[in-house]
Backbone as JSON, one array per atom type, in Angstrom:
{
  "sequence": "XXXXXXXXXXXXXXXXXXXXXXXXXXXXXXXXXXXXXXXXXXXXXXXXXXXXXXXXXXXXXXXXXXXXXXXXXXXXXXXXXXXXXXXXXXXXXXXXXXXXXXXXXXXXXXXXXXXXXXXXXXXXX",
  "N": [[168.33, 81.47, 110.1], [165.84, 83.41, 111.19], [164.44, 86.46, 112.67], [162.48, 88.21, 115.42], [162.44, 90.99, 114.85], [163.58, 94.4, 114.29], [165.64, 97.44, 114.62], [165.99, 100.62, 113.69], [167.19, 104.02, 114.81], [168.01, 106.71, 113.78], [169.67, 105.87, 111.82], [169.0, 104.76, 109.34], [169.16, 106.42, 107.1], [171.39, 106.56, 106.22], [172.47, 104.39, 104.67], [173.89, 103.35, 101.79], [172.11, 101.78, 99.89], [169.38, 102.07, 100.68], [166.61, 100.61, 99.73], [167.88, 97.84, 99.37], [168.62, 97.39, 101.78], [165.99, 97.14, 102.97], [164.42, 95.16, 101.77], [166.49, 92.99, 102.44], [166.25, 92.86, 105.5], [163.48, 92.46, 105.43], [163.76, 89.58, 103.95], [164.87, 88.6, 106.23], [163.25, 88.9, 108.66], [161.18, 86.8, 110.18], [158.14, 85.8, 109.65], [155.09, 87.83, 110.68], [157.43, 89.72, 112.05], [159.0, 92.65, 112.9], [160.38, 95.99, 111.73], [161.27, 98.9, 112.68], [161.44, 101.73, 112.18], [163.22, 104.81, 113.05], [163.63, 108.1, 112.03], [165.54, 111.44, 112.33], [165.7, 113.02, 110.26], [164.59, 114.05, 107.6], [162.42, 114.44, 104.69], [160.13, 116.46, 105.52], [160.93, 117.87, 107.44], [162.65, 120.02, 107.26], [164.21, 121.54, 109.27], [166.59, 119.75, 109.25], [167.75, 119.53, 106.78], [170.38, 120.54, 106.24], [171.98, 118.83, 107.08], [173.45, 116.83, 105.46], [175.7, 118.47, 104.86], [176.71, 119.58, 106.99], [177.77, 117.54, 108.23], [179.07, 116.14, 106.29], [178.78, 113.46, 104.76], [176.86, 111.38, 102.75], [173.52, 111.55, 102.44], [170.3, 109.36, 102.74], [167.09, 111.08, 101.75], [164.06, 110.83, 102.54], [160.49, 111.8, 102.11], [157.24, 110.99, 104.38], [155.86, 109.65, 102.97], [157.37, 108.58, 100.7], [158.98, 106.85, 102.6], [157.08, 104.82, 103.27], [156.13, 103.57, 101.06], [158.55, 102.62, 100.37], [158.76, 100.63, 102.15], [156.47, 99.28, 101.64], [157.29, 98.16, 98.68], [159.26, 96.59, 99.81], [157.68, 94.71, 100.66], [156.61, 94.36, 103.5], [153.87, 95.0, 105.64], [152.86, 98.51, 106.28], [152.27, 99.62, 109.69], [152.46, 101.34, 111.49], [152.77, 104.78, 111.35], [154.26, 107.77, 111.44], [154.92, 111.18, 113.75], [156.93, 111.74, 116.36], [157.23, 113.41, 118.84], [159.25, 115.75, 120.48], [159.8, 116.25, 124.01], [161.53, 116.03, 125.44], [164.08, 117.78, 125.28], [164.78, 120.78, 126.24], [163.66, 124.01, 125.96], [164.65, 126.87, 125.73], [163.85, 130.28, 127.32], [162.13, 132.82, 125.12], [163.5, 135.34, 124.71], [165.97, 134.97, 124.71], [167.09, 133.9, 122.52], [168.64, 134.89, 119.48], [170.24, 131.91, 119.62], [173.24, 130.02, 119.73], [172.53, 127.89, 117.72], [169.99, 128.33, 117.17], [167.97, 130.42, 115.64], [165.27, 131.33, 115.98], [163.02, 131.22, 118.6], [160.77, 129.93, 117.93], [161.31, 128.17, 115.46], [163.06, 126.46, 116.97], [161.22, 125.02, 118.47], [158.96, 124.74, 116.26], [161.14, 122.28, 115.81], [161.78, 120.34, 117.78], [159.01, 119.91, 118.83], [157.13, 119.79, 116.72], [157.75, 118.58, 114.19], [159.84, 116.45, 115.6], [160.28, 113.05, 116.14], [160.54, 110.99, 112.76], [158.02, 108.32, 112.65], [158.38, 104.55, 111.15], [157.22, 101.93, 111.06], [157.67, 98.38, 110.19], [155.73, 95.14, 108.95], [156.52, 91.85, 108.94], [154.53, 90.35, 106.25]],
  "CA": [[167.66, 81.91, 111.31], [164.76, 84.26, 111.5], [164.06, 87.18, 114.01], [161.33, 88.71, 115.5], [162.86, 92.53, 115.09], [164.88, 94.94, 113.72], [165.09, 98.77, 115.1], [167.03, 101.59, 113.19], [167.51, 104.86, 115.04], [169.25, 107.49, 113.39], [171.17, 105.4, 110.95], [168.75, 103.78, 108.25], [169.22, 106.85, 106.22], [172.81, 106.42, 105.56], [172.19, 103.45, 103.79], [174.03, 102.91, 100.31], [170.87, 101.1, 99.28], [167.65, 101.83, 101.73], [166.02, 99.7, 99.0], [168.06, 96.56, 99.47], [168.16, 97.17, 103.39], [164.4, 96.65, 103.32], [164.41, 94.11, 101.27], [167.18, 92.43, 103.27], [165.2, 93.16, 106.49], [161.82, 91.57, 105.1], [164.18, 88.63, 104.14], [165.03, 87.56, 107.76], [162.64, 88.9, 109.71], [160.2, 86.19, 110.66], [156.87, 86.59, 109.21], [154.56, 89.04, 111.61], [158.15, 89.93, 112.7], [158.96, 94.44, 113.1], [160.93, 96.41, 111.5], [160.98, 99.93, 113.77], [162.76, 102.89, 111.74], [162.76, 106.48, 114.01], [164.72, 109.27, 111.65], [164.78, 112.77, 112.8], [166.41, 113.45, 108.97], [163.7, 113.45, 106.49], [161.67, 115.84, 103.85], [159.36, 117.63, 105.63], [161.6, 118.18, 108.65], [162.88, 121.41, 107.18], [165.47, 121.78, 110.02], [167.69, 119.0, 109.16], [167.92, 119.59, 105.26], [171.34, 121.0, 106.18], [172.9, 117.69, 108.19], [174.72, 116.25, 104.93], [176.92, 119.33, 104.42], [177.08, 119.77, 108.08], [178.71, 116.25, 108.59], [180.15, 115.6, 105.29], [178.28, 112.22, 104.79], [175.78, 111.28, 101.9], [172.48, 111.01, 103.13], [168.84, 110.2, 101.69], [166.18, 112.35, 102.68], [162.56, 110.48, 101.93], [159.25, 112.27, 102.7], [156.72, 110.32, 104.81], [154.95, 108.98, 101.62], [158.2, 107.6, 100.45], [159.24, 105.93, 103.32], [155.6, 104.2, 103.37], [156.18, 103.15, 99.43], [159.51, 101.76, 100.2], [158.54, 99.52, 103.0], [155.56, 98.24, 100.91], [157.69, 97.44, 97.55], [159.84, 95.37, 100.21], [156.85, 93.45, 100.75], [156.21, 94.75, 104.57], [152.51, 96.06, 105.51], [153.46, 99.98, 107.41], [151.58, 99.18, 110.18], [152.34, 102.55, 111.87], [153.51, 105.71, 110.93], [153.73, 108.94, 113.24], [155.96, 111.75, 114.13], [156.77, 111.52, 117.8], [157.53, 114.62, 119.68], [160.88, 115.14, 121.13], [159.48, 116.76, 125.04], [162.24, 116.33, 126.73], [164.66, 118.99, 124.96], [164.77, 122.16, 127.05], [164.02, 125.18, 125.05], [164.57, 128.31, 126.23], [162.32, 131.33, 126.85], [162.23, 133.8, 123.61], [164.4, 136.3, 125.24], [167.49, 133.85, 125.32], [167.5, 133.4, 121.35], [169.32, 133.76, 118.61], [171.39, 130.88, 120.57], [174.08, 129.53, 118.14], [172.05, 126.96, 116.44], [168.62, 128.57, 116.49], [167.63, 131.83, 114.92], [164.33, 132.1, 116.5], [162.5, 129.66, 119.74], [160.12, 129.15, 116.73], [162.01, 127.01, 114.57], [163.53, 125.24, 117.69], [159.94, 124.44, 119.27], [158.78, 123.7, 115.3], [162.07, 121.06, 115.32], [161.11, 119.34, 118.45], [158.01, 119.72, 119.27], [156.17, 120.11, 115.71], [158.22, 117.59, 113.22], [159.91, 115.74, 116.25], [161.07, 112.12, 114.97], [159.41, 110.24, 111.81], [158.8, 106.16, 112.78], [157.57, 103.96, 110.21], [156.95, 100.0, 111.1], [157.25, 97.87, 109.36], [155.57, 94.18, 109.89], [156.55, 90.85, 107.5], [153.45, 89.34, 106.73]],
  "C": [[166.86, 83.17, 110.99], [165.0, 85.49, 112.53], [163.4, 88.17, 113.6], [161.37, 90.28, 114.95], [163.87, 92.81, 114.95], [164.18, 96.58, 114.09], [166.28, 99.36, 114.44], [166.73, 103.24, 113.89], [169.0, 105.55, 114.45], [170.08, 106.9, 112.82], [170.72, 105.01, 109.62], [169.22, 104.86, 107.13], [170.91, 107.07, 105.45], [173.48, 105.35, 104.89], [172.87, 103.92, 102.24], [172.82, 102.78, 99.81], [170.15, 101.09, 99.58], [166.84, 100.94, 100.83], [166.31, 98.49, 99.41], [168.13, 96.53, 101.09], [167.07, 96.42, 103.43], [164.16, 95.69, 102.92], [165.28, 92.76, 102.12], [166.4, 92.02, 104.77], [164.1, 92.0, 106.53], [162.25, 90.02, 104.75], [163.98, 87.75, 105.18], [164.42, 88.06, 109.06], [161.58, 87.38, 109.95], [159.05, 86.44, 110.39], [155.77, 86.9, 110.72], [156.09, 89.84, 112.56], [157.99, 91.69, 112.19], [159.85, 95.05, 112.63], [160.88, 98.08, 112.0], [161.99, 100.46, 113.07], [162.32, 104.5, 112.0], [164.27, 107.23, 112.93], [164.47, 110.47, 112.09], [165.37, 113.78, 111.03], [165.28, 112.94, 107.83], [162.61, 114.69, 106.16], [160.9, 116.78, 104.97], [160.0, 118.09, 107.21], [162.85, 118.81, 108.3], [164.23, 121.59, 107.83], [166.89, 121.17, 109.77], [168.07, 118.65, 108.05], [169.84, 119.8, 105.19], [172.44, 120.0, 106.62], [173.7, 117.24, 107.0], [175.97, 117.18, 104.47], [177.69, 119.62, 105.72], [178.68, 118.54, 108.41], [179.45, 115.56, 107.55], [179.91, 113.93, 104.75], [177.34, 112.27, 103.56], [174.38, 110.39, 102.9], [170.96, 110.99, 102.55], [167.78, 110.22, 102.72], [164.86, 112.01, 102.18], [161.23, 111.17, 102.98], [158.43, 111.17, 103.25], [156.16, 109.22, 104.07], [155.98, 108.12, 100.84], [159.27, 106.82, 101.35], [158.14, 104.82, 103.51], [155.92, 103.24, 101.85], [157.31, 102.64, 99.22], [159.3, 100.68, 101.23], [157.83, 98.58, 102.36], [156.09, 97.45, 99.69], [158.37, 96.53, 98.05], [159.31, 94.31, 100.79], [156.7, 93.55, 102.45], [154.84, 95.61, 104.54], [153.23, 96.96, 106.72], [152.09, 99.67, 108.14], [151.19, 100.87, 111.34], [153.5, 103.33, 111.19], [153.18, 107.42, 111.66], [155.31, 109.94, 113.54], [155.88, 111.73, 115.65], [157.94, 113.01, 118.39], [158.49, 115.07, 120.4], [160.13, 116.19, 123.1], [160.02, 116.89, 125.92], [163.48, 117.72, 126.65], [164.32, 120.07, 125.51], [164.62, 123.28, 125.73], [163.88, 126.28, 125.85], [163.67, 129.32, 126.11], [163.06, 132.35, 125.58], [163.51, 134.59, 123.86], [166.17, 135.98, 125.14], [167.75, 133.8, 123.41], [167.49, 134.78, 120.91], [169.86, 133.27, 119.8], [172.86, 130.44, 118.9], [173.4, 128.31, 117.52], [170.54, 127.1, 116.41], [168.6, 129.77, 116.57], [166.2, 132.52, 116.17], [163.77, 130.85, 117.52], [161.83, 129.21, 118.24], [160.27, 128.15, 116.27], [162.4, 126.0, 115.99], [162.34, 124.28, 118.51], [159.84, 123.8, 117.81], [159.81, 122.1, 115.45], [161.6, 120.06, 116.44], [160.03, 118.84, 118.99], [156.57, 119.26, 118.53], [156.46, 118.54, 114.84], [158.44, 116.57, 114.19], [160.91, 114.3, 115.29], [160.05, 111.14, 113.97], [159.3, 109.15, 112.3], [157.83, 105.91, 112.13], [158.17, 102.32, 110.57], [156.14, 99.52, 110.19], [156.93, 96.17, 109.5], [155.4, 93.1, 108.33], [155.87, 90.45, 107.42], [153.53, 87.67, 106.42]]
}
């Protein structure tokens, strides 16, 4: 059996193998079928470099360019790719920080407003 779609929030990167995932993936999707992967854990998103010591988990951490270059070796064209903005997170006015998990608003506007979450689709042709 086939299907049209496959969505990973917040989990692909805890993958043993993100290689054979994708590969797996591009298997049984259905050709023009979607592969939809939103991380908020990944290189140039600075903030969350610290999450595998935090949580005690092994986790891999690919920059935009190698999430793009692993979709394509699994034989998926990246059809989009895009950080998406987190807008609903409340941040506080300046005056209110340090808070206990941000130093300065800065960094906490950069984390949701700047980096936000990576998504890279992917489509079987």
């Amino acid at each position: 059996m086939l299907f049209p779609t496959a969505f990973s929030m917040e989990a692909f990167y805890y993958a043993e193998d993100p290689h054979r995932v994708l590969s797996d993936l591009n298997r049984v999707l259905r050709p023009g079928g979607t592969f939809s992967c939103a991380v908020n854990f990944y290189e140039e998103n600075v903030h969350s470099h610290h999450w595998p010591e935090k949580v005690g988990v092994e986790m891999t951490r690919w920059d935009r360019e190698q999430y793009r270059t692993a979709f394509r070796e699994a034989g998926f064209h990246v059809a989009v790719q895009d950080n998406v903005p987190d807008r609903e997170t409340a941040i506080p006015p300046a005056e209110e920080f340090p808070t206990e998990d941000w130093e300065t608003r800065d960094a906490m506007v950069e984390r949701y407003r700047v980096y936000g979450t990576l998504v890279t689709v992917g489509v079987v042709p």
